[in-house]
SERO-56864 format. One line per field, with one value per atom (N, C-alpha, C): residue number from 1; atom name; x, y, z. Coordinates in steps of 0.1 Angstrom, whole numbers. Layout:
<pts>
seq <- (NUM|...)
atom <- (CA|...)
X <- (X|...)
Y <- (Y|...)
Z <- (Z|...)
</pts>
This chain:
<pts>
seq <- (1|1|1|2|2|2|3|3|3|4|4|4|5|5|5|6|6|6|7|7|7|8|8|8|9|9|9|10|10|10|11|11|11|12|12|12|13|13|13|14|14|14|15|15|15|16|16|16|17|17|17|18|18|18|19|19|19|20|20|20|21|21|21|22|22|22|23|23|23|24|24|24|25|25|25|26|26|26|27|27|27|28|28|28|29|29|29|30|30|30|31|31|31|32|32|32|33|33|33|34|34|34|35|35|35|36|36|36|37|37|37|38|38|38|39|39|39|40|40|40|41|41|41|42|42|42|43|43|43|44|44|44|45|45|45|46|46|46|47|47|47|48|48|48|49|49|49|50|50|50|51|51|51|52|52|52|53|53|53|54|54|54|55|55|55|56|56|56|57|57|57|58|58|58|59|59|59|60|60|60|61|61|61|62|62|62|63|63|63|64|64|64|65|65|65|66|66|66|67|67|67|68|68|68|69|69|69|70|70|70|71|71|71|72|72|72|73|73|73|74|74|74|75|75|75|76|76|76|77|77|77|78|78|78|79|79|79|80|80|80|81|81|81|82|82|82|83|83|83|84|84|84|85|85|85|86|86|86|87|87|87|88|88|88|89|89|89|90|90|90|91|91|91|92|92|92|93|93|93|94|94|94|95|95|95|96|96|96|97|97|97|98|98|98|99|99|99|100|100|100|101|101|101|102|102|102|103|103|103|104|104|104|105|105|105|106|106|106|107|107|107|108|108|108|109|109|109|110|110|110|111|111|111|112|112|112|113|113|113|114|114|114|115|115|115|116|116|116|117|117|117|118|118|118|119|119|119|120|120|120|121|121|121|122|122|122|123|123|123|124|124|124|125|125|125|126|126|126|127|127|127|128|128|128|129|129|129|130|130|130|131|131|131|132|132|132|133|133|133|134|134|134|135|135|135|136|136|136|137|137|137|138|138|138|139|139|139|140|140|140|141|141|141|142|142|142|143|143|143|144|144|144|145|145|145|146|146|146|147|147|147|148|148|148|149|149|149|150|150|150|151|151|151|152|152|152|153|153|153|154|154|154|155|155|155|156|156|156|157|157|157|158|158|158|159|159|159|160|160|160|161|161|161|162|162|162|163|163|163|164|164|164|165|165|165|166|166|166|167|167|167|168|168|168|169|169|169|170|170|170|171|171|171|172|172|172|173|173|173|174|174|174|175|175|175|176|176|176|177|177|177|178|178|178|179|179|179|180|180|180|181|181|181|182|182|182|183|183|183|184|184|184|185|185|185|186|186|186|187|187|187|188|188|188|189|189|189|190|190|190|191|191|191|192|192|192|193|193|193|194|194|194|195|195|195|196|196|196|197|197|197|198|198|198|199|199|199|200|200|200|201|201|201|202|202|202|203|203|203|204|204|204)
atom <- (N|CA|C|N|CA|C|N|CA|C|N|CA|C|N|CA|C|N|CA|C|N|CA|C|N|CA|C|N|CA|C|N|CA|C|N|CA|C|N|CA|C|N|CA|C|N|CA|C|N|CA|C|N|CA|C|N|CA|C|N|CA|C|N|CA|C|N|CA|C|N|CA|C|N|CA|C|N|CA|C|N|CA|C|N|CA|C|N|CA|C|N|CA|C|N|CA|C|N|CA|C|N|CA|C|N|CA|C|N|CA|C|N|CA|C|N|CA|C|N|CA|C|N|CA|C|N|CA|C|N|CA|C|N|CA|C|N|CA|C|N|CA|C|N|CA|C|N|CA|C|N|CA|C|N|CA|C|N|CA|C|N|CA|C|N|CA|C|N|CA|C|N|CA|C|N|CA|C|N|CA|C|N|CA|C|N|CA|C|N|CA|C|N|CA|C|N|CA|C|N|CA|C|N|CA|C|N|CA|C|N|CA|C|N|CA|C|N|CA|C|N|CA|C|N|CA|C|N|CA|C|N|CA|C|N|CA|C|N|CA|C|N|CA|C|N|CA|C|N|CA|C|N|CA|C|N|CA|C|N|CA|C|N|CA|C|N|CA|C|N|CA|C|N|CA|C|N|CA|C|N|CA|C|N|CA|C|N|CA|C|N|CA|C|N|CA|C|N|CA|C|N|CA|C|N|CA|C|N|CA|C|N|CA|C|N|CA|C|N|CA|C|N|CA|C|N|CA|C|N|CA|C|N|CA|C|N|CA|C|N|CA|C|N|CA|C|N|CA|C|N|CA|C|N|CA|C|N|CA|C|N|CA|C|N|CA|C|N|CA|C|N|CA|C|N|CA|C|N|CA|C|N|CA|C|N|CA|C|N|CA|C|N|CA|C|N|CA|C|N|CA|C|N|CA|C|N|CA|C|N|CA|C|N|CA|C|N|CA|C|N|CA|C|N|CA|C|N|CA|C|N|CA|C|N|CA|C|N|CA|C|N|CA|C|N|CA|C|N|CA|C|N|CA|C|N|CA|C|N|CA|C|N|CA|C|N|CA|C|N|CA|C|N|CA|C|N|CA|C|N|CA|C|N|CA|C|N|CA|C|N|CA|C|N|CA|C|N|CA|C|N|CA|C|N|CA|C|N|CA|C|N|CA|C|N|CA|C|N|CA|C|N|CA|C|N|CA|C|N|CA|C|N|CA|C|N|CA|C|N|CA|C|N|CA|C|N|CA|C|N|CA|C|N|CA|C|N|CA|C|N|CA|C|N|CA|C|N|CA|C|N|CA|C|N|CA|C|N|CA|C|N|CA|C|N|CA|C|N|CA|C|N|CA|C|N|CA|C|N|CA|C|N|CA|C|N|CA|C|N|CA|C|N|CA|C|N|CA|C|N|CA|C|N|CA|C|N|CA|C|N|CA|C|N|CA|C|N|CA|C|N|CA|C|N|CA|C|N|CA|C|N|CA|C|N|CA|C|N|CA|C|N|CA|C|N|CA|C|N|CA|C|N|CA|C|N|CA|C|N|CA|C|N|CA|C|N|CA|C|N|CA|C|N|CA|C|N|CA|C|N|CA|C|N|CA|C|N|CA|C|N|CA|C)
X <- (34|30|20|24|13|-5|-12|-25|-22|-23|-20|-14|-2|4|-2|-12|-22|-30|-34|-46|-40|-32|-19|-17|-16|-12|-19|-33|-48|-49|-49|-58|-42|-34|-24|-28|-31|-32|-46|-56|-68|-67|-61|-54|-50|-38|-27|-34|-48|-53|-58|-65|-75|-66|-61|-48|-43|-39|-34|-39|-53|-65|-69|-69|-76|-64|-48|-41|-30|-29|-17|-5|7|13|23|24|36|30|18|10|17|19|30|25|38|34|30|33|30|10|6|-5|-14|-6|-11|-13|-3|-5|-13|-15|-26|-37|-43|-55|-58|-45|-49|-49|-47|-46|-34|-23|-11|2|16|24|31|37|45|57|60|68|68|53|44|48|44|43|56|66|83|80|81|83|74|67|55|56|61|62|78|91|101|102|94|91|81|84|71|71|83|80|76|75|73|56|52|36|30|40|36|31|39|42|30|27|17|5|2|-10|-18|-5|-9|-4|6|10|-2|-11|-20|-35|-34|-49|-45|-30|-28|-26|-18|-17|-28|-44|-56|-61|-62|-66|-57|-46|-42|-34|-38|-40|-52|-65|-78|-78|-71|-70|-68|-56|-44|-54|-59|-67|-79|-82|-97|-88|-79|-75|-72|-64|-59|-72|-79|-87|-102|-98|-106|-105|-113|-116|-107|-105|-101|-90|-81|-65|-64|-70|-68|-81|-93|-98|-96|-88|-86|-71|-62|-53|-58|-68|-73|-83|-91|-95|-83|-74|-68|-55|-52|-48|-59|-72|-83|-82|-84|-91|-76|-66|-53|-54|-62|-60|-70|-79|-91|-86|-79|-76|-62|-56|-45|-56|-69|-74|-86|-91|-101|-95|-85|-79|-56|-58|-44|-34|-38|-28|-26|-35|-29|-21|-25|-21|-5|-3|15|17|10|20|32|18|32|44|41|57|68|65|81|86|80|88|94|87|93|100|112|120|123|124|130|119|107|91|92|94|100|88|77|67|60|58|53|58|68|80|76|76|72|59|47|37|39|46|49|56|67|71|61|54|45|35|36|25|30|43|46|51|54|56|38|32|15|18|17|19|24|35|44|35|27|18|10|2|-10|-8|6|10|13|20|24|12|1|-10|-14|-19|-21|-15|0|10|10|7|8|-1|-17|-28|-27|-19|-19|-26|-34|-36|-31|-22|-13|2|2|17|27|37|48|61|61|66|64|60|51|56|63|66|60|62|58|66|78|83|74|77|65|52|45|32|34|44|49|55|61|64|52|40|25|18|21|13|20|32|39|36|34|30|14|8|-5|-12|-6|-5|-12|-5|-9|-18|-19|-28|-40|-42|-55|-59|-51|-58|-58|-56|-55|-68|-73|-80|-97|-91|-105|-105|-95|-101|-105|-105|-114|-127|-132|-146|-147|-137|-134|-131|-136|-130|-125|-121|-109|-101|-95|-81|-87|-98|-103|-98|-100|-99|-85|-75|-65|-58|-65|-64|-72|-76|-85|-74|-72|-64|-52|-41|-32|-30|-44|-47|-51|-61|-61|-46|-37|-25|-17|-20|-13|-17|-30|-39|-25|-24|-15|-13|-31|-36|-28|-30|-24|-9|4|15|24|30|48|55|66|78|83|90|89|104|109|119|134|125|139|129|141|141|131|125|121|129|130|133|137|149|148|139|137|130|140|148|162|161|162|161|152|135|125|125|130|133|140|149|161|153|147|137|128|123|111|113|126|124|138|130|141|151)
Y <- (138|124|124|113|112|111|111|106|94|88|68|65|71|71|77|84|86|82|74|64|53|44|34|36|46|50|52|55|56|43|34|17|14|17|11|10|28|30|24|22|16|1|-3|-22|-21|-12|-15|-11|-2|2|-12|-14|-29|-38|-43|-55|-55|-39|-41|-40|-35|-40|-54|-61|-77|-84|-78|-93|-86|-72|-66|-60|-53|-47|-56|-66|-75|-82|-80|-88|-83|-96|-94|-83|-79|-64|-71|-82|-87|-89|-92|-93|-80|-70|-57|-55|-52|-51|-56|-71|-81|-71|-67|-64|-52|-45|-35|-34|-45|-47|-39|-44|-38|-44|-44|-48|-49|-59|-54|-42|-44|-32|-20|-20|-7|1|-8|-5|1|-6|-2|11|13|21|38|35|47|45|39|41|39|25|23|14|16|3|-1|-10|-11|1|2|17|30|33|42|42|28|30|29|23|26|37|45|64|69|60|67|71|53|53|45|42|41|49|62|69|80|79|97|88|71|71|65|60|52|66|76|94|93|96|100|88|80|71|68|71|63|83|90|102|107|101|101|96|86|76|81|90|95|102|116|126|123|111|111|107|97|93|109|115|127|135|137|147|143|126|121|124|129|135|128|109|102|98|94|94|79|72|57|54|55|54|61|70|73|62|58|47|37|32|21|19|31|31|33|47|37|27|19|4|-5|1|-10|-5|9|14|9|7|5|-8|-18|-34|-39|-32|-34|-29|-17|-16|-29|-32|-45|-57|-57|-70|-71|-55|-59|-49|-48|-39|-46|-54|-58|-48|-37|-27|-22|-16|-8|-21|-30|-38|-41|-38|-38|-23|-20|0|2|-7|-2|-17|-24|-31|-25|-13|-4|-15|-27|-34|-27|-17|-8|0|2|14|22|17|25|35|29|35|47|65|72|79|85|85|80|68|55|59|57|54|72|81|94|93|85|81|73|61|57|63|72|84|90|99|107|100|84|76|74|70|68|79|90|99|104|102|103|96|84|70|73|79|87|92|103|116|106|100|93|80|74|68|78|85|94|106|106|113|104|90|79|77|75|74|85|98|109|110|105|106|91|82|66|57|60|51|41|42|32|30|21|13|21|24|34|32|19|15|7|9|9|20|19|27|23|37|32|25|23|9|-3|-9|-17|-20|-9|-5|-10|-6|-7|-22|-29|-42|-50|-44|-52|-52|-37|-42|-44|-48|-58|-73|-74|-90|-93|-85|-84|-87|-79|-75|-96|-100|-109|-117|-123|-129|-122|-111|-106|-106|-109|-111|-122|-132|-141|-150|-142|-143|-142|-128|-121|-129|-136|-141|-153|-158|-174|-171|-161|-155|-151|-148|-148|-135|-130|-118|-120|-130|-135|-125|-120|-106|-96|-99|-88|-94|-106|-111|-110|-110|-108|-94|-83|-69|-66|-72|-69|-74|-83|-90|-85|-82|-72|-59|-50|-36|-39|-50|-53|-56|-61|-64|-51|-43|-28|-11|-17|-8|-8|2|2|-7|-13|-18|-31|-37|-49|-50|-40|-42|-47|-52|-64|-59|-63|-62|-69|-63|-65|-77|-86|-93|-85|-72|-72|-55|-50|-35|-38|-25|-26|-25|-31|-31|-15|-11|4|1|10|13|10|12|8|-10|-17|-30|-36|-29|-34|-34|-20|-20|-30|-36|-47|-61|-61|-71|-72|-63|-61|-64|-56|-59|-69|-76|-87|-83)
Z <- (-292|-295|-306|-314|-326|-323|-330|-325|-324|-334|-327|-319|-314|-301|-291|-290|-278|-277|-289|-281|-277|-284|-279|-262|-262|-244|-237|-239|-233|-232|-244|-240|-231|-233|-221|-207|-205|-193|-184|-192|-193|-192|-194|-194|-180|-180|-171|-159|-156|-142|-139|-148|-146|-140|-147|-145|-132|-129|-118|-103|-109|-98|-93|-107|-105|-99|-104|-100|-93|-89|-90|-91|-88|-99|-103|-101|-110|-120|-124|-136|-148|-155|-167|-177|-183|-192|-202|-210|-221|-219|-209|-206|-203|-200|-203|-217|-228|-240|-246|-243|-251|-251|-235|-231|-239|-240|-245|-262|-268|-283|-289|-282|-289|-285|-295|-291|-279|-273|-265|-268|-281|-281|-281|-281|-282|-267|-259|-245|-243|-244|-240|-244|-258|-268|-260|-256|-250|-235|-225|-214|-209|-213|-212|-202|-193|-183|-170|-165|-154|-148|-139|-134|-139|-148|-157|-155|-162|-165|-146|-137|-124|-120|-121|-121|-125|-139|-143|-140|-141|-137|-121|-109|-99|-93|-89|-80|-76|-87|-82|-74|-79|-76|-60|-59|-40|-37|-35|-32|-24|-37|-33|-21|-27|-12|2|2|12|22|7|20|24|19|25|38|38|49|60|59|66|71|61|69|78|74|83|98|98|112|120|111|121|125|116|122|128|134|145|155|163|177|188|188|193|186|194|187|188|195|190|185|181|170|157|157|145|138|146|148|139|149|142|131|131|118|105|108|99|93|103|103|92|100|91|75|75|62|54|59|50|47|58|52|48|47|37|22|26|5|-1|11|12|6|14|8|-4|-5|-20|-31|-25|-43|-43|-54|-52|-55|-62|-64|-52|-44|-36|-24|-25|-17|-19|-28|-35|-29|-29|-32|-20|-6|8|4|2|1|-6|-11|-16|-25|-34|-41|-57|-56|-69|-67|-62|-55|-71|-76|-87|-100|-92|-97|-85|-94|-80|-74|-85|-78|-68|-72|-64|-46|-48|-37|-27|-35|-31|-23|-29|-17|-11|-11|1|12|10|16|25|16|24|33|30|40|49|53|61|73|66|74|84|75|75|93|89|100|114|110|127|129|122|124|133|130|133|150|151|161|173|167|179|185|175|184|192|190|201|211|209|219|225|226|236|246|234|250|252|251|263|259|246|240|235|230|221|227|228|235|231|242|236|225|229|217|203|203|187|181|165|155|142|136|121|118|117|110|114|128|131|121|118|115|96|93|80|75|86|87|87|96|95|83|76|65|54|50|46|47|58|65|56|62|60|40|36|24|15|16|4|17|27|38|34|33|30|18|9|-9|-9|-5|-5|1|11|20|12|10|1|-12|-22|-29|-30|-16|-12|-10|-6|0|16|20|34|37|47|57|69|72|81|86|73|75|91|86|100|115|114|128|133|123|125|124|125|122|134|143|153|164|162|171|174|163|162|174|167|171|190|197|208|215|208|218|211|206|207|220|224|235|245|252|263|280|274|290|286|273|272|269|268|261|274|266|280|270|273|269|257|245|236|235|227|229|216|209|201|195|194|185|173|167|155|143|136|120|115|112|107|95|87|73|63|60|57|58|65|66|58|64|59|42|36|23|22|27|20|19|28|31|18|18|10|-9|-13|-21|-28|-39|-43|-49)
</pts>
């Protein structure tokens, strides 16, 4: 790559983190370029498409956080506090960071990295449910799909939330996690969603 073509790709990637922190990852590419003082054609031209600059530059930094996440729950002493911590630590990055708040909706299937940590998150998720569910903490029927349907749900209610001035989201992340304890679960009225579904669901 040329030098002007790697700084072109630097202010991209540098636009396109921002951007898709404040609003994001569907915030228009044209609006990426601008920020970054360059054509739109520039952009195609050095990345080819959204997914592409996805890959780029959100697959290593949701990775890092959302298998931070992962590790602290497992290697909490307590299997439903580590559950619920992280349920929380996943819908707090749902409500003050809008990128990561897109990452679990799988709306980029074709962004492969991307889709690679959501992979490994969810497989993360089984890890993390079924330590609860063994010592009795956590309702036995509860799955990561479930868990993955919730923060799907969840996802824009809490940005939405957070950008009124509100921490609301919590009350309803509290509320959730109380009617998932084992003392409180009844009987559910219908199966969970395969993953397969939820993807169909999820993306347009």
């Amino acid at each position: 790559m040329r030098a002007d073509a790697q700084r072109n790709a630097a202010k991209l990637r540098a636009a396109a983190a921002g951007l898709f922190q404040e609003q994001g990852l569907q915030v228009s590419l044209k609006e990426i370029a601008r920020r970054a003082g360059v054509s739109h054609g520039t952009l195609y031209n050095l990345f080819g498409s959204r997914e592409a600059l996805l890959d780029e530059v959100v697959a290593d930094l949701a990775a890092a956080r959302l298998g931070a996440a992962a590790r602290r729950a497992l290697s909490c002493p307590d299997a439903w506090e580590g559950f619920a911590g992280y349920v929380s630590e996943v819908c707090e990055l749902q409500a003050v960071d809008p990128a990561m708040g897109d990452v679990l909706t799988r709306r980029f299937p074709d962004a492969s990295r991307l889709m690679a940590v959501c992979d490994n998150s969810f497989t993360a998720a089984e890890s993390i449910i079924e330590r609860a569910r063994l010592d009795g903490s956590l309702r036995a029927d509860f799955t990561a799909s479930d868990l993955l349907f919730f923060f799907a749900s969840h996802a824009p209610l809490a940005r939405a939330a957070a950008s009124a001035g509100s921490d609301a989201w919590r009350r309803g992340v509290a509320f959730m996690l109380d009617g998932l304890r084992t003392a409180a679960a009844t009987p559910v009225p219908a199966g969970p969603m395969s993953v397969e579904q939820i993807n169909r669901l999820l993306v347009p």
